[in-house]
N, C-alpha and C positions, 0 to 999 in steps of 0.2 A: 263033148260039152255043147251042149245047145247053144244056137245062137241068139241075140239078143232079138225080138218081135220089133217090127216094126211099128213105128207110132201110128196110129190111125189119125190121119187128116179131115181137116171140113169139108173136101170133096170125095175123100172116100165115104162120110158119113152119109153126104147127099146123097150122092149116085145108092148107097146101100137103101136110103129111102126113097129113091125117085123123088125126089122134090130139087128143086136147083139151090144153089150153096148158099143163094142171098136171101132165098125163106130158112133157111138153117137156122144161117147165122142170126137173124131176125127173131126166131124163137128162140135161141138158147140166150139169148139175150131180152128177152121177155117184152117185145114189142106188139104194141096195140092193134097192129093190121093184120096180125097171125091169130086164129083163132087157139082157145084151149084147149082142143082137142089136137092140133095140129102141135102145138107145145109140147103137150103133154107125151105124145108118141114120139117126136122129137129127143127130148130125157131121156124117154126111157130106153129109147135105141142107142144113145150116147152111152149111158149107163152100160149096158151090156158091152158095147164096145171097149167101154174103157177109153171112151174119148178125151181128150185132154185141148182145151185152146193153147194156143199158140200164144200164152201173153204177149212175149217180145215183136211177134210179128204184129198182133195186133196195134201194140202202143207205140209202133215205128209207122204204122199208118196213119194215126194221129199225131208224128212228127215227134216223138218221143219216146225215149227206149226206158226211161225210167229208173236207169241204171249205174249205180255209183261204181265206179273201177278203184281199186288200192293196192299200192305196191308196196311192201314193208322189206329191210333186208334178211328178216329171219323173224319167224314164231317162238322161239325159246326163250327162256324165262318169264317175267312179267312184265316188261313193259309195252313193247309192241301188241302184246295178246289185248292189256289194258287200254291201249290207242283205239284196238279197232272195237273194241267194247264201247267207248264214247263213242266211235264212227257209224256203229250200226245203230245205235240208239238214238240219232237223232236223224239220218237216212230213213230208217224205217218208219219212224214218226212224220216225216215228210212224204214217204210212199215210194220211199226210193227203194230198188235190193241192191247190193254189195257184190262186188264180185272182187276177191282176194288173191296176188299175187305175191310168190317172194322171188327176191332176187338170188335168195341166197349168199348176198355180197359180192355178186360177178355181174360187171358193166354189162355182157354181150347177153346175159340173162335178163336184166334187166331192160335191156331194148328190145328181148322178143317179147319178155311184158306187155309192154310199149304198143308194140305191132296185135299182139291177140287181140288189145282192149280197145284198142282203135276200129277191128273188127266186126267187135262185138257190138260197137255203136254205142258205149256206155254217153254218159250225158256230162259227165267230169271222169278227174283221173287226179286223185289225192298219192303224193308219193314221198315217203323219206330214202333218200338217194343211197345206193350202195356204198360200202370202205373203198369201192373201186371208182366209183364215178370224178373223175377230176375235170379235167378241160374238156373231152367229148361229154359235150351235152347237144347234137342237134337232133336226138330222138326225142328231148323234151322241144324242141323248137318245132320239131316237125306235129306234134298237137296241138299248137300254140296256132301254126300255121293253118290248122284247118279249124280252127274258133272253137277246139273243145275248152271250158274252163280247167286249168293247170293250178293246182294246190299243192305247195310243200308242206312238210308238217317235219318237227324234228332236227334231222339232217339235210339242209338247203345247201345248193350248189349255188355256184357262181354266176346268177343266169339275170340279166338288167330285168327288170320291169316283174318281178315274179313275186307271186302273192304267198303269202308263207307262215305260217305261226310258230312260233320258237318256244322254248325256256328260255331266260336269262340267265345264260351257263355260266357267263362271268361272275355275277353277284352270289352263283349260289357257289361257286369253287372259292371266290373270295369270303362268303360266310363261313365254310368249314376251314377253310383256313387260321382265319382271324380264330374262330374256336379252339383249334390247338394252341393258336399263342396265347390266348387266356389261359386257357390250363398249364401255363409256363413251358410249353415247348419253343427249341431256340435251333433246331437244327431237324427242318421239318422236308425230307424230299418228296419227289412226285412221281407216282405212276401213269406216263401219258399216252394219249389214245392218238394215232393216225392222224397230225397235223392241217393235212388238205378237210380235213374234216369239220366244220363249225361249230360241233359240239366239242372235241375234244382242242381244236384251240382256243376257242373260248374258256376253257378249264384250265388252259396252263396260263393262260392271262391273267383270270382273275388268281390264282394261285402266285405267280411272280407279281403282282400286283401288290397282294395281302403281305408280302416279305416284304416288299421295299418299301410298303406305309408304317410298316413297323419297326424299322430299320437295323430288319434282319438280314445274314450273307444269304447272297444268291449262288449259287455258280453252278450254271444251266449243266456245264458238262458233266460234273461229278454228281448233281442230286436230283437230277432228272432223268428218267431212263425211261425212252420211248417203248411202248411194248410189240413185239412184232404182228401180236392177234389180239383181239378182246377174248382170253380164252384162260381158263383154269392154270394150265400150263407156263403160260408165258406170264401169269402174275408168280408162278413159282419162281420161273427163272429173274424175273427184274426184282423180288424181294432178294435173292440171293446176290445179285447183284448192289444192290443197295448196304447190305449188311457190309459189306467189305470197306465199305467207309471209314477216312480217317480223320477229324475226329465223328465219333457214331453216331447216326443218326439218333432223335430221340418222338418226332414225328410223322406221318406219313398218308400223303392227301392221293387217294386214286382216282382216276377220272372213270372209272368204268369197276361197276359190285363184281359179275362173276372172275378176272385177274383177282380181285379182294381175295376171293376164298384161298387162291392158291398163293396168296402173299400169307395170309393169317396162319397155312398150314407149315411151311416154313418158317416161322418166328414160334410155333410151338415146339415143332421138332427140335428147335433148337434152344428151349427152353426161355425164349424170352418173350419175360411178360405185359400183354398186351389187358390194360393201358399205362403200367405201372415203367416201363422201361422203354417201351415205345407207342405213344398214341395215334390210334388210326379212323380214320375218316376215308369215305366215297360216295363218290355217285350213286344212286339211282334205289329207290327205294321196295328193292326186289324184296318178296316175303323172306327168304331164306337168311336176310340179315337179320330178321329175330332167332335166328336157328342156330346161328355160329355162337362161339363161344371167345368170348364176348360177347353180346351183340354190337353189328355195328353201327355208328352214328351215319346216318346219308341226308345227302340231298335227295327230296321228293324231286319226280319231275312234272309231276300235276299232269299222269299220264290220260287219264280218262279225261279231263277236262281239254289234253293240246287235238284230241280226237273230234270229239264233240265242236271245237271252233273251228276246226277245216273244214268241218261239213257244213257250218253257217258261213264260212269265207267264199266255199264253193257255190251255196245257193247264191249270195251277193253279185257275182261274179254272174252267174247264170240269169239273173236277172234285170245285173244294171247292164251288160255285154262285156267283149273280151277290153274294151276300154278302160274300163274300171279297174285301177291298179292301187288300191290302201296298201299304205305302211304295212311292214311287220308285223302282225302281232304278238307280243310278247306277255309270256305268263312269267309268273312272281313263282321263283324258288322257295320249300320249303326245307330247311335245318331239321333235320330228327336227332335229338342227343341222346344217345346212348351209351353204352357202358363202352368201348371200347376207347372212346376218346376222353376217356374223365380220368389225367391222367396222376393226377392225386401227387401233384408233383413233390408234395412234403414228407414221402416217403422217401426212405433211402434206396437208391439203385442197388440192386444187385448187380458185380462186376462180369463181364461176357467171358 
């Protein structure tokens, strides 16, 4: 296997022309005190070369690398894909490029994130924090410390003074909730996401919240079942778990779509009908909840849009300095009602 060629540099172009690197550079940049003929031979040597500038080096000698850093904890499904879709669209419109990190949901992954993009010399570092990130946060303090702008998006740690854009997780878990109890559900439990998390505690808040304004039972330990992963899987096993309830559950708010699949497929297998016997609602308004059967009812989480404000929180930040600390921003949840949650409650149940 051949090995990869080396890049040709602005002084290997020189020297290949005998001219010094500062008439080069002067003509491939189209400067007045270089003659056309001197340009023009300039090109065309580069050309054959296969010359490339150095962007980053160049725009770090005008004190700018031009460069947006992001760290997400995974690419899969549609939301995070959806984030950086708003991130690069409004970076690129500024003249910024992206440079994408995952953590894969592991802290020590995501402090060597950390460390590349700090290297790299990006110009900000937009980041939704891993399932692991809890009390060790001084890899975000140590960017803080050297005056890059620091943007949360999503998943925000516990960190004073940190510029951030959310959803309003609580209003939109308390919107699907209240939803079920219109459609006459009176024994509605929860499928919940990793606690230390500000997404999914916010979801079981507004969710205990929507019970107690309605003054329905609660009892955190029987109708709440924490899930070990956000994963296919582990929505099987907490649906199974749930079903063993006495008396039976008759609704069911998850804080997180992909558990959804593997809760829905368990209430099939086992013959009960979803909305007519159990109504369900979740999070996050992945494509594949028009695909299920049902489909299901989600909260939006107004992914492209929480994208697109980090990258104007970030320029803010870049331009008023690291002084500048606004509120949170928060985006307004949207309700999508679909079939699985209309639970048509003037049917008669069939018994389990």
């Amino acid at each position: 296997m051949s090995s990869r060629k080396q890049q040709i540099s602005l002084r290997d172009l020189a020297n290949h022309l005998n001219l010094s690197t500062s008439t080069v550079s002067r003509a491939l940049a189209d400067h007045r005190d270089i003659s056309e003929a001197t340009k023009e031979r300039v090109r065309q040597v580069a050309k054959e070369l296969n010359y490339r500038p150095n962007q980053l080096a160049a725009a770090l000698r005008k004190g700018h690398s031009k460069t947006l850093g992001v760290i997400v904890p995974h690419i899969k499904g549609y939301f995070f894909p959806a984030v950086m879709n708003g991130i690069e669209k409004v970076a690129t419109r500024e003249g910024f490029n992206v440079l994408l990190c995952q953590s894969n949901e592991d802290l020590s992954r995501e402090k060597r994130n950390i460390e590349a993009l700090l290297a790299a010399q990006v110009e900000g570092i937009l980041v939704s924090v891993s399932a692991n990130t809890q009390t060790d946060l001084q890899h975000f303090e140590q960017v803080r410390q050297q005056g890059v702008p620091l943007v949360f998006f999503d998943r925000v740690p516990e960190l004073p003074q940190s510029m951030a854009v959310i959803l309003d997780d609580f209003q939109g878990a308390y919107q699907a909730v209240r939803h079920l109890i219109e459609q006459g559900c009176t024994r509605i439990a929860h499928l919940a996401g990793p606690q230390h998390l500000n997404t999914s505690r916010n979801r079981f808040l507004g969710y205990k919240a929507a019970l107690e304004a309605h003054g329905l039972p609660y009892q955190e330990e029987e109708q709440v079942y924490s899930l070990p992963a956000l994963t296919h899987e582990a929505g099987r096993l907490g649906m199974q778990h749930l079903l063993a309830l006495d008396p039976p559950l008759d609704g069911v708010f998850a804080a997180y779509a992909i558990p959804s699949v593997g809760a829905l497929e368990v209430l099939r297998e086992k013959a009960i009908r979803v909305p007519q016997d159990i109504a369900f609602a979740c999070f996050s308004n992945e494509p594949f909840t028009t695909m299920t059967q049902p489909q299901m009812t989600v909260v939006d989480q107004r992914a492209e849009q929480m994208g697109e404000t980090a990258v104007r929180l970030f320029l803010q930040l870049l331009k008023r300095g690291p002084s500048y600390v606004p509120p949170h921003l928060i985006l307004k949840p949207e309700l999508i009602i679909r079939d699985s949650s209309l639970h048509l409650s003037h049917e008669p149940r069939e018994p389990r």
